[in-house]
N, C-alpha and C positions, 0 to 999 in steps of 0.2 A: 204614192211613194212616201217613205218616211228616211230620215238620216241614217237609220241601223241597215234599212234595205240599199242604199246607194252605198253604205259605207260595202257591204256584201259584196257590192259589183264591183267595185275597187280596188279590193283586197285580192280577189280571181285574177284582175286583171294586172294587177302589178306585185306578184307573191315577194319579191325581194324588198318592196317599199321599206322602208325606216318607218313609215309613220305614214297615218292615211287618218285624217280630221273630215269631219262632216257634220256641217250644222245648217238650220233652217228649218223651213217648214214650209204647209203648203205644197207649192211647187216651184220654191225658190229657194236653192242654197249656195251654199258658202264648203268648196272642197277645198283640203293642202294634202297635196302631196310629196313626201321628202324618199326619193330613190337616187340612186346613183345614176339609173336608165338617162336620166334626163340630163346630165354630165356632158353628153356632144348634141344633144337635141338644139334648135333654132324654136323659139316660143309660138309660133305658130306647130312646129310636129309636138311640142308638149300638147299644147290645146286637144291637136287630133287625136292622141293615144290618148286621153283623158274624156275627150267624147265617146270615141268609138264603145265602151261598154254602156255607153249613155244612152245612145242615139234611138233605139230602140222605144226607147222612157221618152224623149223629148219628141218624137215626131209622134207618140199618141198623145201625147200634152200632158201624161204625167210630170213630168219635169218642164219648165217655161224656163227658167233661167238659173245657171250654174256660174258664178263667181270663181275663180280659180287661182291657186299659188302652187306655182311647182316649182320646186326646191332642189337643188343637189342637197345632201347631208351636208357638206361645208358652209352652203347658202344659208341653210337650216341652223347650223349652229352661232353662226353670227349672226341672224336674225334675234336669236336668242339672248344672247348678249347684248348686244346694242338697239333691243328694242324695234 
C-alpha cells in the first residue's frame, strides 16, 4: 500500500469529505479526515467508518497501523487557526 492508494479508499469511502490527508509509508500512516458525517458520530464510530474501507489492507498486513484525526470542518477550521 502506498498514501495515493489509501488516500483512493478514502475518498469512495467518504465522497462528501472536505479534505481527506494521507501520509506515511511502509505500512504505517497518518490519515485526517474533515466531513461533516462526523458532526454526531462518538470517536470510537469515527474510528469504525474510517477502518472499515481499511480493514481489508490491515488484516492482510498491508496496513499495520493507521494514526487518525477526524474532524467536522468547524473542528478543521480552528485547528487551522489556532494551530
Amino acid at each position: 500500500m502506498n498514501p495515493e492508494a489509501i488516500k483512493t479508499l478514502l475518498v469512495a469511502a467518504f465522497p462528501q469529505a472536505e479534505a481527506i490527508e494521507v501520509s506515511g509509508e511502509g505500512s504505517k500512516y497518518n490519515v485526517t479526515i474533515v466531513s461533516e458525517e462526523f458532526t454526531s458520530l462518538r470517536p470510537v464510530a469515527k474510528q469504525q467508518r474510517v477502518y472499515a474501507p481499511l480493514n481489508e489492507h490491515i488484516a492482510s498486513g498491508a496496513i499495520h497501523a493507521v494514526t487518525m484525526r477526524t474532524l467536522t470542518p468547524e473542528e478543521w477550521r480552528k485547528a487551522k487557526l489556532f494551530g
